[in-house]
MMTF fields as JSON, N, C-alpha, C and O atoms, coordinates in Angstrom:
{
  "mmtfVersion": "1.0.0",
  "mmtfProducer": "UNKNOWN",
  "numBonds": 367,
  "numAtoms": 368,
  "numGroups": 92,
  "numChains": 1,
  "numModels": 1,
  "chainsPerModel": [1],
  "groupsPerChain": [92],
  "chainIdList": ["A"],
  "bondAtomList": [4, 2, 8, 6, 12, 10, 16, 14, 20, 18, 24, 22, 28, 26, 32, 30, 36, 34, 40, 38, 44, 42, 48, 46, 52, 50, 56, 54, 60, 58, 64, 62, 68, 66, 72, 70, 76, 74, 80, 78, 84, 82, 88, 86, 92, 90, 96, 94, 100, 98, 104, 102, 108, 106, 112, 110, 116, 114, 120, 118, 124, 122, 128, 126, 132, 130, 136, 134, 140, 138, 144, 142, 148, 146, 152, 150, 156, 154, 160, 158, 164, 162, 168, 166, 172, 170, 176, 174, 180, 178, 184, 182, 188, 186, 192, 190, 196, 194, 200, 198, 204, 202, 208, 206, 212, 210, 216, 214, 220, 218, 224, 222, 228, 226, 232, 230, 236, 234, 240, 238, 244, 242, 248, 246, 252, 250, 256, 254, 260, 258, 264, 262, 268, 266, 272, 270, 276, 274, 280, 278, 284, 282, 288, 286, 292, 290, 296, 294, 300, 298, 304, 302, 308, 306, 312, 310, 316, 314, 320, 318, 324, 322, 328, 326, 332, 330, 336, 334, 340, 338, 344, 342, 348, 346, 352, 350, 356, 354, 360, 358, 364, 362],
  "bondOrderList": [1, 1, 1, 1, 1, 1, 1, 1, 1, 1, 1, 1, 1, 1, 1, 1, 1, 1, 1, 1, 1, 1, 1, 1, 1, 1, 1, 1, 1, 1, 1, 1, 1, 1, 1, 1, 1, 1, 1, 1, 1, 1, 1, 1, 1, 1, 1, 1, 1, 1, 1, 1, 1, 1, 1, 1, 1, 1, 1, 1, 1, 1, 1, 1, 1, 1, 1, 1, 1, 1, 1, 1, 1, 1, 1, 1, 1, 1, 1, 1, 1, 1, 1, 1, 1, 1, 1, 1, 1, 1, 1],
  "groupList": [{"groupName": "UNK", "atomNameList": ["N", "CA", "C", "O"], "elementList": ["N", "C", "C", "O"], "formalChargeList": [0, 0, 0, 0], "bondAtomList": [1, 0, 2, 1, 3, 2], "bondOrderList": [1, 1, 2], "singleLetterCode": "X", "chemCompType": "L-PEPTIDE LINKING"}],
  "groupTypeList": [0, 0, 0, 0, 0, 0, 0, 0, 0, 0, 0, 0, 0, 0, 0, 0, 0, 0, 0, 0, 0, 0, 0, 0, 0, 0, 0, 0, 0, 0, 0, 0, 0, 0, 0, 0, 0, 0, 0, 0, 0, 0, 0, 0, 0, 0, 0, 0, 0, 0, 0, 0, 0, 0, 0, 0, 0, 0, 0, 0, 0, 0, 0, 0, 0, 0, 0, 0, 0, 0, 0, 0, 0, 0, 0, 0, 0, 0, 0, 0, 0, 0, 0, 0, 0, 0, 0, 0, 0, 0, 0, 0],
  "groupIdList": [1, 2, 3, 4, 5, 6, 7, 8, 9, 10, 11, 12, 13, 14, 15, 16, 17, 18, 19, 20, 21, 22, 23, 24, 25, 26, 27, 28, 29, 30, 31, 32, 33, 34, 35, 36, 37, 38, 39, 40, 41, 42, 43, 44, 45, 46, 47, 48, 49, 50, 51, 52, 53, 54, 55, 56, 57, 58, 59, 60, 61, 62, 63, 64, 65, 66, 67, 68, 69, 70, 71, 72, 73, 74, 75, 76, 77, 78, 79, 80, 81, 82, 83, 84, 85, 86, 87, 88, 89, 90, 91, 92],
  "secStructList": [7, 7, 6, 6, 7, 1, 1, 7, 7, 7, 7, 7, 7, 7, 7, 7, 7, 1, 1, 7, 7, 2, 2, 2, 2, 2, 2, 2, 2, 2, 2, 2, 2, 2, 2, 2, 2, 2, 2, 2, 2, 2, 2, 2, 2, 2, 2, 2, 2, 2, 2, 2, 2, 2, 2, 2, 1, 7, 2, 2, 2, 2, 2, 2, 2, 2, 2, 1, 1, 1, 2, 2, 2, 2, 2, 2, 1, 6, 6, 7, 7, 2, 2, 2, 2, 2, 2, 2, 2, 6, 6, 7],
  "xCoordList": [55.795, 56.078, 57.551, 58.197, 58.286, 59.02, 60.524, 60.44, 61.04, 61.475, 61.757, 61.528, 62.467, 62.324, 61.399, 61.471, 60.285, 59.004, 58.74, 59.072, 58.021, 57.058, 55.761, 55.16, 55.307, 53.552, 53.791, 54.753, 52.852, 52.494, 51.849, 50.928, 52.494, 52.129, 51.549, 51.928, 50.514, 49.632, 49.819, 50.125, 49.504, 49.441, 47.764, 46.614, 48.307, 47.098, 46.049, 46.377, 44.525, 43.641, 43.334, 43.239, 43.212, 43.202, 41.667, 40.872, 41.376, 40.143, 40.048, 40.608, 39.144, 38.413, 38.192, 37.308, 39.189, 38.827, 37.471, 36.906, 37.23, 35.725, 35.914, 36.844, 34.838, 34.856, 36.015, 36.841, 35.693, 36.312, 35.913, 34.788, 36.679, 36.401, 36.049, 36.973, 34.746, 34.873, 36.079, 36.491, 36.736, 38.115, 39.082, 40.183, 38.438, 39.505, 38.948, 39.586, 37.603, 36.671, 36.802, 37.005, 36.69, 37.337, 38.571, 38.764, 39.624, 40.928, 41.102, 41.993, 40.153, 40.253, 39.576, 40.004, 38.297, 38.113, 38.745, 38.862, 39.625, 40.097, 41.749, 42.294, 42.071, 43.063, 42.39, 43.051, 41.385, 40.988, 40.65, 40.705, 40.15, 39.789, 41.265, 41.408, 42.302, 43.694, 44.477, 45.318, 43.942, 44.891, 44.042, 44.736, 42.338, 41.633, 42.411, 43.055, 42.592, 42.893, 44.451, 44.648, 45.243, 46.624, 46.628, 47.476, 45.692, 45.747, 44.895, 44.916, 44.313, 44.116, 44.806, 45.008, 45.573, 46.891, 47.764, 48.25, 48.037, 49.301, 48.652, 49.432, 47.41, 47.037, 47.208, 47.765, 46.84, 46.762, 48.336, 48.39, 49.488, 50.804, 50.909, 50.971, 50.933, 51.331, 50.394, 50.427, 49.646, 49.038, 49.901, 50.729, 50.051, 50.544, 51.521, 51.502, 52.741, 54.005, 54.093, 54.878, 53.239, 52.958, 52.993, 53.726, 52.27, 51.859, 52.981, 53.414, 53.536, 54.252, 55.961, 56.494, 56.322, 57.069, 56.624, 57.471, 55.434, 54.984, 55.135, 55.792, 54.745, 54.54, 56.742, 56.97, 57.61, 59.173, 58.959, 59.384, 58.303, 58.637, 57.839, 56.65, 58.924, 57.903, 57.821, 58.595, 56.794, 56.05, 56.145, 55.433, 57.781, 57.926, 58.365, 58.271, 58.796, 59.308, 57.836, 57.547, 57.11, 55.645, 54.818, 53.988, 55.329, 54.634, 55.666, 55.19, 56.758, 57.429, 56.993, 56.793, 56.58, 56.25, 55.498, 55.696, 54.283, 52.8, 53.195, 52.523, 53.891, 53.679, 54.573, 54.116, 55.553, 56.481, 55.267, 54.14, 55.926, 54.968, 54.78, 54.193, 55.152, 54.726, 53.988, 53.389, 54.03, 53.177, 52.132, 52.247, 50.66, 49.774, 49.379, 48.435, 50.696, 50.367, 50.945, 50.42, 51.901, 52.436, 51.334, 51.288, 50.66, 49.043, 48.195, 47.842, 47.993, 47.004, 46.949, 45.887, 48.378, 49.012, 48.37, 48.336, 47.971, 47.862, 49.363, 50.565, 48.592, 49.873, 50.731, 51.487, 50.543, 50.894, 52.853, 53.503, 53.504, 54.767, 55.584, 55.999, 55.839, 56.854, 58.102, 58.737, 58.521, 60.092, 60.002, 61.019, 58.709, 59.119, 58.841, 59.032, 58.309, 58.154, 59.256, 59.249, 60.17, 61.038, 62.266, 63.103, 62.312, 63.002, 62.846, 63.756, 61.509, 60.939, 61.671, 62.434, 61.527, 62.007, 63.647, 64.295, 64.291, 65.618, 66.288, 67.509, 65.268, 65.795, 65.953, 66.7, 64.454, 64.219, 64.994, 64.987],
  "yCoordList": [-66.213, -67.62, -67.844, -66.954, -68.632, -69.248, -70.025, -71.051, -69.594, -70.297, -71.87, -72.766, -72.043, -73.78, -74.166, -75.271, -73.656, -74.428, -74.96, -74.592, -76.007, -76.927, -76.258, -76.333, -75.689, -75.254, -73.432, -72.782, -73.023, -71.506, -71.283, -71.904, -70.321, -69.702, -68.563, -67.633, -68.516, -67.102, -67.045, -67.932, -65.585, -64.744, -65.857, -66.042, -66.245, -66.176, -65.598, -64.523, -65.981, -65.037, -64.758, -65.715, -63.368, -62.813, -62.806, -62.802, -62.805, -62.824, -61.446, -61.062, -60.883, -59.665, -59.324, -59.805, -58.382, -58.24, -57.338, -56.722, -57.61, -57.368, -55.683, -55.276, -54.988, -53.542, -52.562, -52.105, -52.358, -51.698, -50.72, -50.668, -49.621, -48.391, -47.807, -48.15, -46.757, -46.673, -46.628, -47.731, -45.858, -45.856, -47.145, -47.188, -48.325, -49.255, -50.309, -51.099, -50.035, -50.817, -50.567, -51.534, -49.028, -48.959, -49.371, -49.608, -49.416, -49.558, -51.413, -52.003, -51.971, -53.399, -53.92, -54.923, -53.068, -53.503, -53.263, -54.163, -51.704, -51.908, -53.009, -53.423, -53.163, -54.439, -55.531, -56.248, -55.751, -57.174, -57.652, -58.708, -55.777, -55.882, -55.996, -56.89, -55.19, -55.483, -56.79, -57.229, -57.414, -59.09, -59.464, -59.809, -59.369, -60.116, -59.816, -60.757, -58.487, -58.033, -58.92, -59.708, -58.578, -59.363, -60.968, -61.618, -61.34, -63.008, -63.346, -64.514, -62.456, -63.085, -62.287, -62.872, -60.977, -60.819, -61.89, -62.217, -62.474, -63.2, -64.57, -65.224, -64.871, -66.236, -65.796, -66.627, -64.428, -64.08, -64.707, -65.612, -64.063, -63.777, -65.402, -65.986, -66.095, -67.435, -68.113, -69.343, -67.606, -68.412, -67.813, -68.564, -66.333, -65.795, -66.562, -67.369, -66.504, -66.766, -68.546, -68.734, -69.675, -70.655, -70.715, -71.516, -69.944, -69.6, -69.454, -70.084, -67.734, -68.081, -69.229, -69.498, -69.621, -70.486, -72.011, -72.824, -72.196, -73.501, -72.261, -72.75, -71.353, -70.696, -70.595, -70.431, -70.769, -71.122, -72.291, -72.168, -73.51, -74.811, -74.956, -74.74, -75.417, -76.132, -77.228, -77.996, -77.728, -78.344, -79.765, -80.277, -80.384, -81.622, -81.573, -82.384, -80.34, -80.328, -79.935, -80.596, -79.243, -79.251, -80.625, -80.891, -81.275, -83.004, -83.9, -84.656, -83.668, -84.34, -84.199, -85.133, -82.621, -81.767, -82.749, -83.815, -82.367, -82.383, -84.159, -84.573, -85.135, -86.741, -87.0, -87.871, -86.476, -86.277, -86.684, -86.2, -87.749, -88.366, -87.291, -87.735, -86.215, -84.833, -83.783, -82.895, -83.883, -82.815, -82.399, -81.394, -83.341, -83.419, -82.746, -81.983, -83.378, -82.966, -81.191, -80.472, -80.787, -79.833, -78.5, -77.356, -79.193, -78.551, -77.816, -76.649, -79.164, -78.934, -78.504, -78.413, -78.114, -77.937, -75.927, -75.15, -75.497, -74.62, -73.477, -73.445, -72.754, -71.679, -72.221, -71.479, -73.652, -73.999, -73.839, -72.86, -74.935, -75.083, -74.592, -75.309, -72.961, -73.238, -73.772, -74.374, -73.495, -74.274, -75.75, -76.404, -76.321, -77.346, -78.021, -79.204, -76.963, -77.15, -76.472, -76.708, -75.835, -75.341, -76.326, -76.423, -77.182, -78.545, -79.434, -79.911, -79.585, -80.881, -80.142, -80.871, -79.065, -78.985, -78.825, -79.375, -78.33, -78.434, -79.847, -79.928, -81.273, -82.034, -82.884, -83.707, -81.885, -82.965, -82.282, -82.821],
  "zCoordList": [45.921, 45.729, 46.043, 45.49, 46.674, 47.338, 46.024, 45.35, 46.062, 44.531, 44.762, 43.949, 46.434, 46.918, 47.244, 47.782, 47.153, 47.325, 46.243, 45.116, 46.613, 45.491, 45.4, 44.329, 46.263, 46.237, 45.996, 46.404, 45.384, 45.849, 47.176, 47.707, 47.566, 49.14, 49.12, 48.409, 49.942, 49.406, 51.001, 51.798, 51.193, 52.223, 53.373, 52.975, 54.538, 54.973, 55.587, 56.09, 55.801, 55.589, 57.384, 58.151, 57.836, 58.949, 59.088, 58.149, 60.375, 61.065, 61.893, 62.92, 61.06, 61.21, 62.76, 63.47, 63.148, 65.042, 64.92, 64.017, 66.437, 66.835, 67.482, 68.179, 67.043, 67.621, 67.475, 68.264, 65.757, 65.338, 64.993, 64.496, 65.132, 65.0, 63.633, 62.895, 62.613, 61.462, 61.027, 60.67, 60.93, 59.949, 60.02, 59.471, 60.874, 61.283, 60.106, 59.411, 60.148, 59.621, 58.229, 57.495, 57.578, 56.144, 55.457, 54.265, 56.801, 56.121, 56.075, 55.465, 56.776, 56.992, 55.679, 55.108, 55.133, 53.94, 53.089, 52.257, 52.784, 51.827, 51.704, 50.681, 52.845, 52.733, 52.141, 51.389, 52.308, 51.925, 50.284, 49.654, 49.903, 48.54, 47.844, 47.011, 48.123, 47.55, 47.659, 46.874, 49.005, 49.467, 47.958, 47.002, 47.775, 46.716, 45.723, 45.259, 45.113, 43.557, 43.231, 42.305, 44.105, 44.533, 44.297, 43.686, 44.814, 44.571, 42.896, 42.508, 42.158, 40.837, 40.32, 39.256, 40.217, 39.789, 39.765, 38.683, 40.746, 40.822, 39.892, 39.2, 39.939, 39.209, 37.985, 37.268, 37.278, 36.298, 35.679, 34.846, 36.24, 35.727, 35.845, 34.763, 36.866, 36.529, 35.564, 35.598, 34.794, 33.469, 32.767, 32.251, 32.483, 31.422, 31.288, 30.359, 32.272, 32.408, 31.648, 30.718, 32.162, 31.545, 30.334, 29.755, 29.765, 28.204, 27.317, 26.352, 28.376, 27.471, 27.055, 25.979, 28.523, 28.096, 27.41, 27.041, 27.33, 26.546, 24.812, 23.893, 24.666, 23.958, 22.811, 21.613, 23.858, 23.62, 22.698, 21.549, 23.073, 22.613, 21.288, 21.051, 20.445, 19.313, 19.111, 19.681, 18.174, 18.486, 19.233, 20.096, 18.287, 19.005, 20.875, 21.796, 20.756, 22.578, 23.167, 24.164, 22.863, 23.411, 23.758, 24.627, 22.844, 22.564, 23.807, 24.654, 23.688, 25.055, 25.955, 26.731, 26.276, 28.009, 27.987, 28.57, 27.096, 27.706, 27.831, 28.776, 27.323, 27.539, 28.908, 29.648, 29.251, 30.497, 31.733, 31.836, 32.618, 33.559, 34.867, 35.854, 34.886, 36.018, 35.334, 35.94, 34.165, 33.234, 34.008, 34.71, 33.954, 34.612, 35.847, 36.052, 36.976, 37.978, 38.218, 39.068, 37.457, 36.647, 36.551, 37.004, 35.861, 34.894, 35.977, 36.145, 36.738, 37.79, 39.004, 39.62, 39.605, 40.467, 40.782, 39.828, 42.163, 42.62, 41.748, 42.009, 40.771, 40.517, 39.278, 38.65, 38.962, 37.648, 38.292, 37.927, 39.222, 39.215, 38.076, 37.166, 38.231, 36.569, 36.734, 35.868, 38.099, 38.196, 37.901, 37.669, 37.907, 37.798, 36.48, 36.197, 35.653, 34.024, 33.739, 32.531, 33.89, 33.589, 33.702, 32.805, 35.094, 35.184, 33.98, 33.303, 33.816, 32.789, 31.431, 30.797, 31.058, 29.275, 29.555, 28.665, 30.369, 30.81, 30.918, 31.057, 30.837, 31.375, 29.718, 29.189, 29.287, 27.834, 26.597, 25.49]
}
């Protein structure tokens, strides 16, 4: 993830060349099973990471975030923006 980005950037997805050799063919799957394990790793840590900085705030600064007019889009956002929840309680 990009720290000046607004979005999470995931690796994009390659198209399987044609007439491949067995061992080209094993090592192509096992890239693909690791790009997989790699991308809900990384979803994993950006919940955790969410957690636990909502997990910092009590209760009345929790009650600001979540009413803050980007919260939402915040929430729902691919990867859960923490820089930019990290902006929002920095600001409040």
């Amino acid at each position: 993830m990009c720290l000046t980005s607004e979005e999470l950037i995931l690796p994009e997805e390659t198209i399987m060349p044609k007439n491949l050799m067995p061992q080209q063919h094993k090592m192509w799957d096992l890239r693909s099973a690791a790009l997989v394990k790699n991308e809900e790793t990384l979803k994993k840590n950006l919940w955790s990471l969410y957690t636990v900085v909502m997990s910092f705030c009590n209760a009345t600064m929790e009650d600001k975030v979540m009413r803050h007019e980007e919260y939402a889009e915040i929430k729902h956002t691919t990867g859960r923006n923490m820089i930019e929840l990290l902006q929002v309680i920095n600001v409040l």
